[in-house]
C-alpha positions as CSV (number, residue, x, y, z in Angstrom):
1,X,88.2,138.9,77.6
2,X,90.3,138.9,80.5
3,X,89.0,135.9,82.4
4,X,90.1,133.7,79.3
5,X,93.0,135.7,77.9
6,X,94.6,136.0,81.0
7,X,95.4,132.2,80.7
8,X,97.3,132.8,77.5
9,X,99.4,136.2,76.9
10,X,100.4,135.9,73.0
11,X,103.4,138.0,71.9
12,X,104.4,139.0,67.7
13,X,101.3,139.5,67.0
14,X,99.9,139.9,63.4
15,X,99.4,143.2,63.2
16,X,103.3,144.2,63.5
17,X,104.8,147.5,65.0
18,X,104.2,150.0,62.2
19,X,105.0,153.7,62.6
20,X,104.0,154.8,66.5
21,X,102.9,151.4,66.9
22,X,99.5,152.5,65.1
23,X,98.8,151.5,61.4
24,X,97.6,148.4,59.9
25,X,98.5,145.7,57.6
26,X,96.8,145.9,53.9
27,X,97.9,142.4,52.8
28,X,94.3,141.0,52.6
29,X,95.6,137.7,53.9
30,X,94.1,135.8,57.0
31,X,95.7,135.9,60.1
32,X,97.9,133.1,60.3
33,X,95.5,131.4,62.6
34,X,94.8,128.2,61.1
35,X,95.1,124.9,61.8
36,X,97.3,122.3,60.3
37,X,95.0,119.3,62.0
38,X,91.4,119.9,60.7
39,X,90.1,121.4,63.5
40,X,88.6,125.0,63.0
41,X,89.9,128.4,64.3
42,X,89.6,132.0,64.0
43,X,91.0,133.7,61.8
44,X,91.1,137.7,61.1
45,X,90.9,139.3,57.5
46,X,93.6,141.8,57.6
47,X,92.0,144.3,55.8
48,X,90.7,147.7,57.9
49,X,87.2,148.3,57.9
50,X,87.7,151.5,59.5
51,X,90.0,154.5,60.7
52,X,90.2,155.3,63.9
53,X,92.3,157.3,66.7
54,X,92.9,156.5,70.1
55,X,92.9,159.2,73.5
56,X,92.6,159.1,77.1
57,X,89.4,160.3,78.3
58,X,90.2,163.3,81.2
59,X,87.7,164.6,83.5
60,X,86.4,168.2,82.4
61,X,86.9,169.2,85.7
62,X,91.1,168.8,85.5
63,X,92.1,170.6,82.7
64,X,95.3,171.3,84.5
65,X,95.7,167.1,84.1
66,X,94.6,167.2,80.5
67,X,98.0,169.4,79.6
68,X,99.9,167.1,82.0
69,X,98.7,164.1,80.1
70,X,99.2,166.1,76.6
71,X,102.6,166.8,77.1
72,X,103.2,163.1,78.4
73,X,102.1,161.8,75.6
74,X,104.2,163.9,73.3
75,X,106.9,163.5,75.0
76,X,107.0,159.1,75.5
77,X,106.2,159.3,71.5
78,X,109.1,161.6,71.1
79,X,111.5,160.3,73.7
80,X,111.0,156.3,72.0
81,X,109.2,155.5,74.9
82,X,105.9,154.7,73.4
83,X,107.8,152.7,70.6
84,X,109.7,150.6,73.5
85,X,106.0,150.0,75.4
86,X,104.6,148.7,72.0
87,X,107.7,146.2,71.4
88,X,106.8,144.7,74.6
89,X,103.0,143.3,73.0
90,X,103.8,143.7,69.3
91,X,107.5,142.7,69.2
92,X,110.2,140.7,71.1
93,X,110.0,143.1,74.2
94,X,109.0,141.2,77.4
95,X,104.9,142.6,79.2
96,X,106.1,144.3,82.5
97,X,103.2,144.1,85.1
98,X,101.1,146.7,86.9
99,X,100.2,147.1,90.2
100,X,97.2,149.2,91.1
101,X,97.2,150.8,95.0
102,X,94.1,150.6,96.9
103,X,91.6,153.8,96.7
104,X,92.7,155.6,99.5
105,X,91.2,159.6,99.5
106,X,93.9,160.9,101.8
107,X,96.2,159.8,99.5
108,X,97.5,161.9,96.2
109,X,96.5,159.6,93.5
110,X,95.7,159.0,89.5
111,X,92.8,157.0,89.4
112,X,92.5,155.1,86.1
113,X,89.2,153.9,84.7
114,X,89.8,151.3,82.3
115,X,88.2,148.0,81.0
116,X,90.8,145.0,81.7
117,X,89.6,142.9,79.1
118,X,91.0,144.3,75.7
119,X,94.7,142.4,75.1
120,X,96.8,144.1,74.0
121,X,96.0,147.1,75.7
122,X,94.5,145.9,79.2
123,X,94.5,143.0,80.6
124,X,95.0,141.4,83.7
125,X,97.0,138.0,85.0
126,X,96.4,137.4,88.6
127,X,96.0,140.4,90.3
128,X,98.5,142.0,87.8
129,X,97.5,144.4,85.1
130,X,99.2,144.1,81.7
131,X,99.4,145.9,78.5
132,X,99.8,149.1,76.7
133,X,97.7,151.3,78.2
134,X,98.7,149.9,81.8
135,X,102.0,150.3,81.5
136,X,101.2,153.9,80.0
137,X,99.5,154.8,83.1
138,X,101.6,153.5,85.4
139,X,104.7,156.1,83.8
140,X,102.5,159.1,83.7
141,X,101.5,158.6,87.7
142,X,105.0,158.2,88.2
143,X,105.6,161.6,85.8
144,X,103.0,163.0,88.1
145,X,104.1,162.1,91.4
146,X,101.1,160.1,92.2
147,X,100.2,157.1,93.3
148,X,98.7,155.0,90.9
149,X,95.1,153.4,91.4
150,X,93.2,151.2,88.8
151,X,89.5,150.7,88.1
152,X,88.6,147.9,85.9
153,X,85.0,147.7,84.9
154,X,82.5,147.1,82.4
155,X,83.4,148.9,79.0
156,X,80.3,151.0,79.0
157,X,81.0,152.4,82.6
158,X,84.8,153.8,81.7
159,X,83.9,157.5,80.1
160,X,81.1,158.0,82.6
161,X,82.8,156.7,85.8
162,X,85.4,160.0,84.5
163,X,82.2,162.0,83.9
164,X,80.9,161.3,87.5
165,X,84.5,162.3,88.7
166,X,85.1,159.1,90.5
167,X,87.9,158.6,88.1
168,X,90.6,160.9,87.2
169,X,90.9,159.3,83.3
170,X,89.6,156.7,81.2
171,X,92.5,154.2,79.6
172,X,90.7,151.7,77.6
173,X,91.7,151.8,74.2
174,X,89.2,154.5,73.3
175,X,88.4,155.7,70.1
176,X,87.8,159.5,69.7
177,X,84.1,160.2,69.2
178,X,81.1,163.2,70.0
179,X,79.1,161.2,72.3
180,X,82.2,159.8,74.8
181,X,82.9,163.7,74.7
182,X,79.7,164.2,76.6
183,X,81.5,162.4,79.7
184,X,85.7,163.2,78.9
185,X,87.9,165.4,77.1
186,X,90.2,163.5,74.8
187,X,94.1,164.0,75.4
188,X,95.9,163.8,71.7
189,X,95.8,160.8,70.0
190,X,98.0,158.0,70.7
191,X,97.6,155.5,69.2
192,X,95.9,154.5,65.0
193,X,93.5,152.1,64.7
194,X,90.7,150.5,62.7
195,X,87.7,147.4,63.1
196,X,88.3,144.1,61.5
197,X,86.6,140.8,60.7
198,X,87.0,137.3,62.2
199,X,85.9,134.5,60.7
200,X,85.7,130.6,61.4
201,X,88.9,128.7,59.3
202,X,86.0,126.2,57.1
203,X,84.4,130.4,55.9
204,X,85.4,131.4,52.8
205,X,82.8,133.7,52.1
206,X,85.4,136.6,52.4
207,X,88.5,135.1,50.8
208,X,88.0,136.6,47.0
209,X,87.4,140.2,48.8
210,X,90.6,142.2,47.5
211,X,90.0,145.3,49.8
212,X,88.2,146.4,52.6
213,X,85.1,148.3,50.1
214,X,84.9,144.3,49.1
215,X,84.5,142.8,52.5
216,X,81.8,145.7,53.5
217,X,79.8,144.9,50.2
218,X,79.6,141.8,51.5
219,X,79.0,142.5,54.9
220,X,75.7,145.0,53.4
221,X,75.0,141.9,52.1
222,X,73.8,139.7,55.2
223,X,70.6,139.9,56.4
224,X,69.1,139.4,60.3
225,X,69.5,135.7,60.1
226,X,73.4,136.1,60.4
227,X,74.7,137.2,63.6
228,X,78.0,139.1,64.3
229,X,79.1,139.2,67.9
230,X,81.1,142.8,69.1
231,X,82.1,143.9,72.2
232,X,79.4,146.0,74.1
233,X,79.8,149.7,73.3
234,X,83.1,149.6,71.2
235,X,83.0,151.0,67.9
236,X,82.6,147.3,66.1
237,X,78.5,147.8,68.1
238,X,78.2,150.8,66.5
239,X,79.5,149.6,63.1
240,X,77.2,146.9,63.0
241,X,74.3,148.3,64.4
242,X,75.0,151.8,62.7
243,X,75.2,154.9,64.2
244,X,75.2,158.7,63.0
245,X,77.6,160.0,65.4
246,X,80.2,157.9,64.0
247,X,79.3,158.2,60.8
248,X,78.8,154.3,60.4
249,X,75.3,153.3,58.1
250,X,75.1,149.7,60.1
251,X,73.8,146.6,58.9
252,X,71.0,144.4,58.3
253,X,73.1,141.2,60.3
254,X,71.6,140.9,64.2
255,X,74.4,142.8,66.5
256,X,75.1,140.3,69.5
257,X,77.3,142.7,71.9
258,X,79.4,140.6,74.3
259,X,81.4,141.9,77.4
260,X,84.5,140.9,75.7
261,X,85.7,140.2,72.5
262,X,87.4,137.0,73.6
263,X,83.8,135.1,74.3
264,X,82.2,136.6,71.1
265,X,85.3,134.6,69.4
266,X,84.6,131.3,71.6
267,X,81.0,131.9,70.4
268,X,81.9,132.0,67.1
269,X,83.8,129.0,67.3
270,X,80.9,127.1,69.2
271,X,78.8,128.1,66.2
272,X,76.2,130.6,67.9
273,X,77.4,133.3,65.5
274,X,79.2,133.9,62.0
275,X,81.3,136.7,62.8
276,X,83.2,139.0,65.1
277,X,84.0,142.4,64.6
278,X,86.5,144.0,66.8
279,X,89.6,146.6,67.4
280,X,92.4,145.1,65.5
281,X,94.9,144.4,67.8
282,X,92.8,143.0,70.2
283,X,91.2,140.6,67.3
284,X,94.7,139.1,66.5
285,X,95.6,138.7,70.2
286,X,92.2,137.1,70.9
287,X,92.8,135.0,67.8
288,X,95.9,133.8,68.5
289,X,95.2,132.6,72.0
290,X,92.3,131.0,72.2
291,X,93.9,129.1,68.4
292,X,96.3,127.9,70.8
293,X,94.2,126.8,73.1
294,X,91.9,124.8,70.6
């Protein structure tokens, strides 16, 4: 996501600030991702297909860091802090830019495992990390008195780099669930937030779905000749392909797990597969800038 993202940072998006800069939009209506010429675009259904909450991930080892982070995170949602960071990517505030140190072990750092390829959370331009989590992390090792050190890496990688301690926390737009518990202990929720669909502009397959129990009939629907494209190991992989744990029942539709959301989107719009289902923030951002791009 980052590689092609970073060449577009898209502000106001769709989703709006809503209360803690969580919540969704229940209008039903496409993202206003269209075109005006003919050619096709993404587009997102703005209807939630699930409820989620996300946490930093702290190693089990720190639990001294776990209350640091707890009371951090009450205080920057109580203090308007959080609301101000959120602005900056949902609003008219303006991105500021991280800077990670290098590793350095005689050094007293926070080392941040995170997955630089989920707009509008993380995300990088240059050598410059961007978004909410980023700029999150960068306060709370400055709250901390550390100095502060980021690991981007694959998705799958971020709870268990913190599991292996070679990370203090994961920051990566995680959703609280059993099995990333087996690596990190969640801080308190942050942040609300929930999966939705995107579509190619010339599909209407979805537009007479009222709610979200509509779109999911539909989606039970499809069978293993329609591909939906996810990002590898978010919750939209385990929505589609199902999974216990997070009490999803999957579906029929062949999962194709990308390493970020912004090339399952290109795909879509190259044709290789009917549908995305991602984080929805991230789906409107991703949306929106590779629309413009078109």
């Amino acid at each position: 996501m980052k590689k092609l993202l970073a060449l577009c940072l898209t502000l106001g998006l769709a989703c709006g600030t809503l209360a803690g800069c969580g919540g969704s939009d229940e209008s039903g209506d496409s993202s206003e991702s269209g075109s005006s010429d003919g050619k096709v675009t993404a587009q997102v259904i703005e209807m939630d297909l699930t409820s989620e909450e996300y946490a930093f991930g702290v190693d089990k080892n720190q639990p001294e860091l776990l209350e640091q982070v707890n009371t951090f995170i009450d205080t920057i949602k109580e203090d308007g802090t959080f609301d101000e960071i959120c602005d900056k990517y949902f609003g008219s505030g303006e991105p500021e830019a991280v800077k990670s140190a290098e590793l350095d072990a005689s050094k007293d750092q926070l080392v941040v495992a995170t997955n630089a390829a989920f707009e509008p959370f993380e995300y990088t331009k240059g050598d410059e990390y961007y978004g909410i989590d980023m700029e999150i992390a960068a306060l709370l090792a400055e709250d901390l008195g550390k100095e502060l050190v980021i690991q981007n890496m694959d998705f799958d990688a971020v709870c268990l780099s913190v599991g292996q301690q070679k990370c203090d926390i994961a920051m990566a737009g995680l959703t609280i669930n059993e099995e990333r518990e087996e690596y990190v202990t969640f801080s308190n929720p942050y942040y609300e937030a929930a999966q939705r669909l995107i579509v190619r502009s010339d599909d209407d397959a979805f537009a007479d779905c009222a709610d979200a129990d509509a779109i999911a009939a539909k989606l039970a629907e499809l069978d293993d000749s329609v591909s939906i494209g996810v990002q590898q190991g978010t919750t939209g992989q385990y929505y589609v392909e199902g999974d216990a744990d997070w009490g999803f029942d999957g579906l029929a539709a062949t999962c194709v797990p990308y390493k970020s959301g912004s090339l399952a989107v290109q795909d879509l719009l190259n044709g290789n597969i009917q549908y995305v289902i991602i984080d929805a923030a991230p789906a409107t951002a991703i949306t929106e800038a590779i629309n413009e791009m078109q």
